[in-house]
C-alpha atoms as one frame of an Amber mdcrd trajectory, in Angstrom:
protein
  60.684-129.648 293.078  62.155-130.188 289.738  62.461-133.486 287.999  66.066
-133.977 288.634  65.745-133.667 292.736  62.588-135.760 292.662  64.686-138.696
 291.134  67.597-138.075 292.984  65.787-138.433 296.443  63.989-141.011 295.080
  67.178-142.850 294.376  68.569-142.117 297.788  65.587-143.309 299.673  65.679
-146.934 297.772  69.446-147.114 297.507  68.229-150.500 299.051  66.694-152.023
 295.939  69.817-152.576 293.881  71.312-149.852 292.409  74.014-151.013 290.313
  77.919-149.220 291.947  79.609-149.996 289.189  78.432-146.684 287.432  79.932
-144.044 288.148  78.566-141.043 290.498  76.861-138.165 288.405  78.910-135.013
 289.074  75.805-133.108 290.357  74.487-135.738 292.491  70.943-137.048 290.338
  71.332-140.728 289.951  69.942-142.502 286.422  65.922-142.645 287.398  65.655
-145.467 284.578  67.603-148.094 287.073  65.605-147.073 289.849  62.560-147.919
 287.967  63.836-150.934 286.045  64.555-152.300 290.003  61.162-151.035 290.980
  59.406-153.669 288.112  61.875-156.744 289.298  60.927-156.653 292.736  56.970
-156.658 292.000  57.529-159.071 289.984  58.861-161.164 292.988  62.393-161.763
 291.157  64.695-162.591 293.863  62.259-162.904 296.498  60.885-165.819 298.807
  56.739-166.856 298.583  56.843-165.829 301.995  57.993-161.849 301.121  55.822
-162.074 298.349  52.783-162.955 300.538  53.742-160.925 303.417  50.607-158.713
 304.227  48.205-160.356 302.317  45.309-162.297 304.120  45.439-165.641 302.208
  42.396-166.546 304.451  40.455-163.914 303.243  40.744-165.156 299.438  37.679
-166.952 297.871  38.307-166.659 294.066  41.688-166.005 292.118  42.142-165.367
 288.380  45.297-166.810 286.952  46.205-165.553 283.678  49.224-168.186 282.186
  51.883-167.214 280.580  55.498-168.728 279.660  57.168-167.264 282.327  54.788
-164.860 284.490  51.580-165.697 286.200  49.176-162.585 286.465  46.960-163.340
 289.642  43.959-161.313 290.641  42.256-162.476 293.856  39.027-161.503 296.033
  37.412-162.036 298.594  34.022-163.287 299.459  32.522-159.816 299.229  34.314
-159.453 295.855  36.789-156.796 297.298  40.135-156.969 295.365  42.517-158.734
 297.939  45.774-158.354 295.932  46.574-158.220 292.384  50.983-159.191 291.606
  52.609-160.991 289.216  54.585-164.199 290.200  57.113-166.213 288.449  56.395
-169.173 286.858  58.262-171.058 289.761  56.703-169.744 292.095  52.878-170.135
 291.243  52.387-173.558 293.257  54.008-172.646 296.625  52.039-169.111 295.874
  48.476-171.259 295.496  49.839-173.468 298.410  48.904-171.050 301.425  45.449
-170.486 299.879  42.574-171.779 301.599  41.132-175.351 300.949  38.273-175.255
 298.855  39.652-172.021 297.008  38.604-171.243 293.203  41.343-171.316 291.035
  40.227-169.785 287.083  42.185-170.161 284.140  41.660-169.941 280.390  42.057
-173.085 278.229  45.726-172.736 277.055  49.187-174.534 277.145  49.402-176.260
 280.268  46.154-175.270 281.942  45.091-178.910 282.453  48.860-179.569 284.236
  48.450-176.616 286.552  44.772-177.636 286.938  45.765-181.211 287.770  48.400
-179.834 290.369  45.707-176.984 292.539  43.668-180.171 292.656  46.356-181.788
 294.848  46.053-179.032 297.110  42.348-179.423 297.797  41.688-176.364 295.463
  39.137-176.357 293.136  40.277-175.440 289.068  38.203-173.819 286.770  38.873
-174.197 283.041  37.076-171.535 280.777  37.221-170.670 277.484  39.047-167.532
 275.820  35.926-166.275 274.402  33.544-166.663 277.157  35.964-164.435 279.308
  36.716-161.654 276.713  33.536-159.821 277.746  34.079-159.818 280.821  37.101
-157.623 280.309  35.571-154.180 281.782  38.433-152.555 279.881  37.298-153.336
 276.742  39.614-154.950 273.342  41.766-151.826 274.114  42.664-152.630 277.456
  44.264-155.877 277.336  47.099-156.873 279.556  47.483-159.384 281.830  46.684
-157.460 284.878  43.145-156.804 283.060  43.085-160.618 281.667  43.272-161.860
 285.488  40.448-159.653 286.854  38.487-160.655 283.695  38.899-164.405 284.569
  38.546-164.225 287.796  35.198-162.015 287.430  33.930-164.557 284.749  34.210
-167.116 287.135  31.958-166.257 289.706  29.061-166.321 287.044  26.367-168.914
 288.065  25.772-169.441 283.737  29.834-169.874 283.433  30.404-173.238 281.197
  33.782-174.689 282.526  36.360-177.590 280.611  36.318-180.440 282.463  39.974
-180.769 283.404  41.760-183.830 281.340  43.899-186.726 282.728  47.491-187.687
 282.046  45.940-190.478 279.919  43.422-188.482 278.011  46.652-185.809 276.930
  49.038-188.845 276.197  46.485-190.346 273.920  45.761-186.718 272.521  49.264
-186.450 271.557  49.322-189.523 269.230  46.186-187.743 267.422  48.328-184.510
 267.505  51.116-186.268 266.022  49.664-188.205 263.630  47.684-185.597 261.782
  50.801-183.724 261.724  53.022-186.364 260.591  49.883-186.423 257.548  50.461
-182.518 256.965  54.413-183.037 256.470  53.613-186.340 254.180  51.383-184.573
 251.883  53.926-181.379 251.636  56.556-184.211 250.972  54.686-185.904 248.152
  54.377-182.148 246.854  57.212-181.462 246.494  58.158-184.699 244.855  55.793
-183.863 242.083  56.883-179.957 242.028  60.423-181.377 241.454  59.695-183.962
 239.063  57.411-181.272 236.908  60.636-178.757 236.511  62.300-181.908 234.097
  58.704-182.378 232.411  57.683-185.546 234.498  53.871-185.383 235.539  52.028
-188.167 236.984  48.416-188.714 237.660  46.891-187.473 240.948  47.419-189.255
 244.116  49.697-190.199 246.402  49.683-194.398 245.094  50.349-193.442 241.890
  53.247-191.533 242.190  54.160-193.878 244.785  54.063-197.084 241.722  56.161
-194.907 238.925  58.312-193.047 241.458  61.425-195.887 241.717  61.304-196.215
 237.796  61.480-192.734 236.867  64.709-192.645 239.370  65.909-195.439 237.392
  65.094-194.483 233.509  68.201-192.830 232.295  65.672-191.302 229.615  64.866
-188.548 231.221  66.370-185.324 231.889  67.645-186.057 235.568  71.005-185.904
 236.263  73.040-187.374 239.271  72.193-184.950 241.699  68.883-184.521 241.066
  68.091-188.120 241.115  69.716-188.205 244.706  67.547-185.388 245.955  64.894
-187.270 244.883  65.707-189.709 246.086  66.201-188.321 249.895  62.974-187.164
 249.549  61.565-190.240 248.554  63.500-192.174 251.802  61.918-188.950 253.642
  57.985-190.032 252.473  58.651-193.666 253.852  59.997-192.880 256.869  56.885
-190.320 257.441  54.733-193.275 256.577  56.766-195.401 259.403  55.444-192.947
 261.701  51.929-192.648 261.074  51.590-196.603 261.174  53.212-196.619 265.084
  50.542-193.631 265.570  47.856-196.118 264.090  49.127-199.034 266.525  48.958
-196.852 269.444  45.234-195.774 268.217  44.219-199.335 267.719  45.507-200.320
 271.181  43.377-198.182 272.641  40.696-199.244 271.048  41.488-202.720 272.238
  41.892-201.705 275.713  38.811-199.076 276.078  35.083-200.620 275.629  33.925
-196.993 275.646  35.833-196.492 271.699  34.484-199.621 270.913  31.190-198.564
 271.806  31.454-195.172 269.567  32.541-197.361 266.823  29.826-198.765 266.212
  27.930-195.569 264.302  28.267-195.219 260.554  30.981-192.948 259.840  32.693
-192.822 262.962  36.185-194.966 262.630  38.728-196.223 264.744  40.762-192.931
 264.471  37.357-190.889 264.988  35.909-193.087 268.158  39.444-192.850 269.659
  39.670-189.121 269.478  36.056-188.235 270.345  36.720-190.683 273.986  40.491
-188.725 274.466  38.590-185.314 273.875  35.422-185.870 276.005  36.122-188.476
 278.776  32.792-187.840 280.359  29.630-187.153 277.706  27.548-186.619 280.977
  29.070-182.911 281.026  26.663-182.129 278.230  23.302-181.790 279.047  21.307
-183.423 275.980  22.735-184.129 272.340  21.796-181.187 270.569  24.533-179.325
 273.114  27.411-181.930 272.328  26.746-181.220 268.997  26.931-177.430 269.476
  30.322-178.057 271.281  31.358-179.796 268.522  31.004-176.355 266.088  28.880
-178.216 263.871  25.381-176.537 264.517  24.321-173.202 262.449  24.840-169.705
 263.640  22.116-167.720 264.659  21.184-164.120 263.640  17.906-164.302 265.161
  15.678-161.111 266.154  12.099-160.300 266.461  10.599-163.778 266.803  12.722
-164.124 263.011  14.967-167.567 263.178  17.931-166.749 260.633  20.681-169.412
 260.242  23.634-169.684 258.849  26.899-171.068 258.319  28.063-173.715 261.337
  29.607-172.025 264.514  32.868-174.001 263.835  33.037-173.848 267.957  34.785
-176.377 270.140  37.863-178.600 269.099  38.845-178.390 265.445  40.454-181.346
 265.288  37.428-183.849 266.403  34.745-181.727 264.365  37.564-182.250 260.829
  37.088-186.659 261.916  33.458-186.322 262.631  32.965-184.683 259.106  35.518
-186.659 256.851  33.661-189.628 258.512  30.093-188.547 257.981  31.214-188.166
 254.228  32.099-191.491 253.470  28.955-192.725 255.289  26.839-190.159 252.774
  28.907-191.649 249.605  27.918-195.362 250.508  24.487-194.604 251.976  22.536
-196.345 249.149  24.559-199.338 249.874  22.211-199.447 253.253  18.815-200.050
 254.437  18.961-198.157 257.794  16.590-195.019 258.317  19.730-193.154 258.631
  21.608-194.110 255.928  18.428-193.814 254.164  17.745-190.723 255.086  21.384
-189.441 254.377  21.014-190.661 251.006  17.651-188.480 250.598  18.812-185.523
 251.867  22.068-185.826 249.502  20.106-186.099 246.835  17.926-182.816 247.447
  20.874-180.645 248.581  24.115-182.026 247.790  26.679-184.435 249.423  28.293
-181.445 250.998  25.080-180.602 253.126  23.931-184.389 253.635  27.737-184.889
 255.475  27.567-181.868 257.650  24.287-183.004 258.864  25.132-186.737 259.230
  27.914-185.545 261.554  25.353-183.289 263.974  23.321-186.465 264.177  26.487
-188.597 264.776  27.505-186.132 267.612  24.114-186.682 269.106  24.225-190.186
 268.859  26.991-190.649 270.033  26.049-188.423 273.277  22.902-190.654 274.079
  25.167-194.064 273.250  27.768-192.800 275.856  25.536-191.769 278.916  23.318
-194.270 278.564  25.563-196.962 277.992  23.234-198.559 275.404  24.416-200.570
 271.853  24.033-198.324 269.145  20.910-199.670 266.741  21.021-198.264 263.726
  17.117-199.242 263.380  16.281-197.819 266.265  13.235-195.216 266.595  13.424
-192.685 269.479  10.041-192.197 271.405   9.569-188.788 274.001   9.380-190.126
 277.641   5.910-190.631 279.455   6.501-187.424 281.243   7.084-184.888 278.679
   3.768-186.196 276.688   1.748-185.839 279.235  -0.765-182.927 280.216   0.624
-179.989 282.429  -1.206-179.978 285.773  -2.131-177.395 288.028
């Protein structure tokens, strides 16, 4: 059969599907085969259709384990049972993925990578007595059996969903409405800081082009900037005193914004004991203890300080081999954002450690000495990160004198 007659009684077997009448009828009776197959996409996506048609054949009861893959407006799932058969494998709009999870069975495994919205759709299989499972990107990436080459969301489902059922599989605690609200103020705020220093910037890149420079830093610009507007001296005109001007209104009202960000952060300090509590360490802040408690709600996840601080990114890489230990730069792992406060904070701790008598700040101050401030503040933040682990799960006051002693247990001698 030639290619013509194969799509034309294709065509007239699934006149059903929607071919488009308007066109007119080919003189020699072979329908376009591109509508047929543009219809043939549509319906597996499920455009047009009900949950129910979508379903229809499938044994939701059979289902054990699904792998969502998110997107903006299709959700790849890949689903299996308890034997680890594939049960089905579709695409369903975005719409459509609740009432879809809906006719699972109670007590179902739902797996998705951390992205946009994973905690919302996380938060809403909960309410259906399904259990979520948050992952990272690059703990399921190997589990793609396709390899890099094979990525599509088809594969990215089964990979999730295969990832999953691994008993070593370290899942993201899923985030409440309070912890995200609070997140977005810290989202906000550093970039409201971003567009202020590109303001300031460009104040000083305008300012050079009539051969006014200004020493460095954002307060003394800030003291010179409404006199240079107003000295007639210089080479401004009208309109370039305006734009300045604009800009200048421009840097205030950015500054507006990052105070209400800094009331909101000191409110919840106010109203949670547990930012209090973090605090209390040497170079963690206000804006660093408020963060750190939005971010991690539940230190307790970790299993000991030294893996907090891994999370964090802020633990050397490993290139270890043959009984060899080779370290190098940190891992730069876990949330980018918490890891930037931890380390901005450790460094002003290191640059006023010899202002202390603690054996921290003491030893801070040592260990800048031998191998720079650079070194001494990446360190001070590991040990912050595990300090602040064993404050939060065992609900102690942080003592900055304090001298950790092994338990009972672990000193004494291994029986038989």
């Amino acid at each position: 059969m030639t290619g013509g007659r194969k799509w034309a009684k294709l065509a007239c077997g699934r006149r059903s599907m929607g071919m488009r009448r308007d066109f007119p009828h080919s003189c020699n009776g072979v329908e376009a085969p591109r509508l047929v197959v543009f219809e043939v996409i549509n319906l597996k996506r499920g455009k047009g259709k009900s949950v129910e048609q979508i379903t229809r054949g499938e044994a939701a009861g059979q289902i054990v384990r699904v792998g969502a893959d998110l997107a903006k407006r299709v959700i790849q799932v890949h689903t299996v049972d308890e034997a680890g058969r594939v049960v089905c494998r579709r695409a369903l709009p975005r719409n459509k993925f609740i009432a879809w999870c809906s006719r699972l069975p109670a007590g179902c495994i739902v797996a998705m990578e951390i992205s946009s919205g994973a905690h919302h759709w996380a938060r809403r299989l909960s309410q259906l007595a399904l259990v979520p499972r948050l992952m990272s990107a690059q703990l399921v990436e190997p589990y793609r059996s396709q390899g890099a080459t094979g990525k599509n969301d088809a594969n990215d489902a089964a990979a999730i969903c295969e990832a999953a059922s691994r008993p070593t599989m370290r899942f993201v605690p899923v985030k409440s409405v309070e912890q995200q609200s609070m997140l977005c103020v810290h989202r906000l705020r550093q970039g409201l800081k971003a567009d202020r220093t590109a303001c300031i910037n460009r104040i000083r890149g305008l300012l050079a082009e009539f051969g006014l420079a200004f020493a460095q830093g954002p307060e003394a610009l800030r003291r010179v900037l409404t006199d240079v507007l107003e000295d007639a001296a210089n080479e401004m005109n009208t309109l370039a005193r305006l734009v300045i001007q604009r800009a200048q209104a421009q840097w205030r009202e950015l500054d507006d914004h990052i105070v209400w960000c800094d009331e909101r952060i000191a409110q919840h300090a106010h109203d949670n004991p547990a930012v209090r509590q973090a605090m209390q360490l040497a170079g963690i802040g206000i804006v660093g203890a408020s963060a750190a408690v939005a971010t991690v709600d539940d230190f307790g996840q970790f299993k000991n300080g030294a893996q907090f601080g891994a999370w964090c990114g802020i633990v050397p890489r490993q290139h270890s081999s043959g009984g060899k230990t080779q370290l190098g730069r940190i891992t730069r792992h876990g949330d980018t954002y918490l890891r930037s406060l931890l380390v901005q904070g450790a460094k002003s701790a290191v640059l006023t450690a010899h202002k202390r008598s603690d054996p921290i700040s003491r030893w801070a101050f040592a260990l800048r000495e031998r191998s720079g401030w650079q070194i001494a503040a990446v360190a001070l933040a590991n040990k912050n990160a595990r300090i602040l682990w064993a404050v939060m799960t065992k609900g102690e006051r942080f003592d900055a004198h304090h001298v950790s002693v092994k338990p009972a247990a672990a000193l004494a001698p291994a029986t038989a």
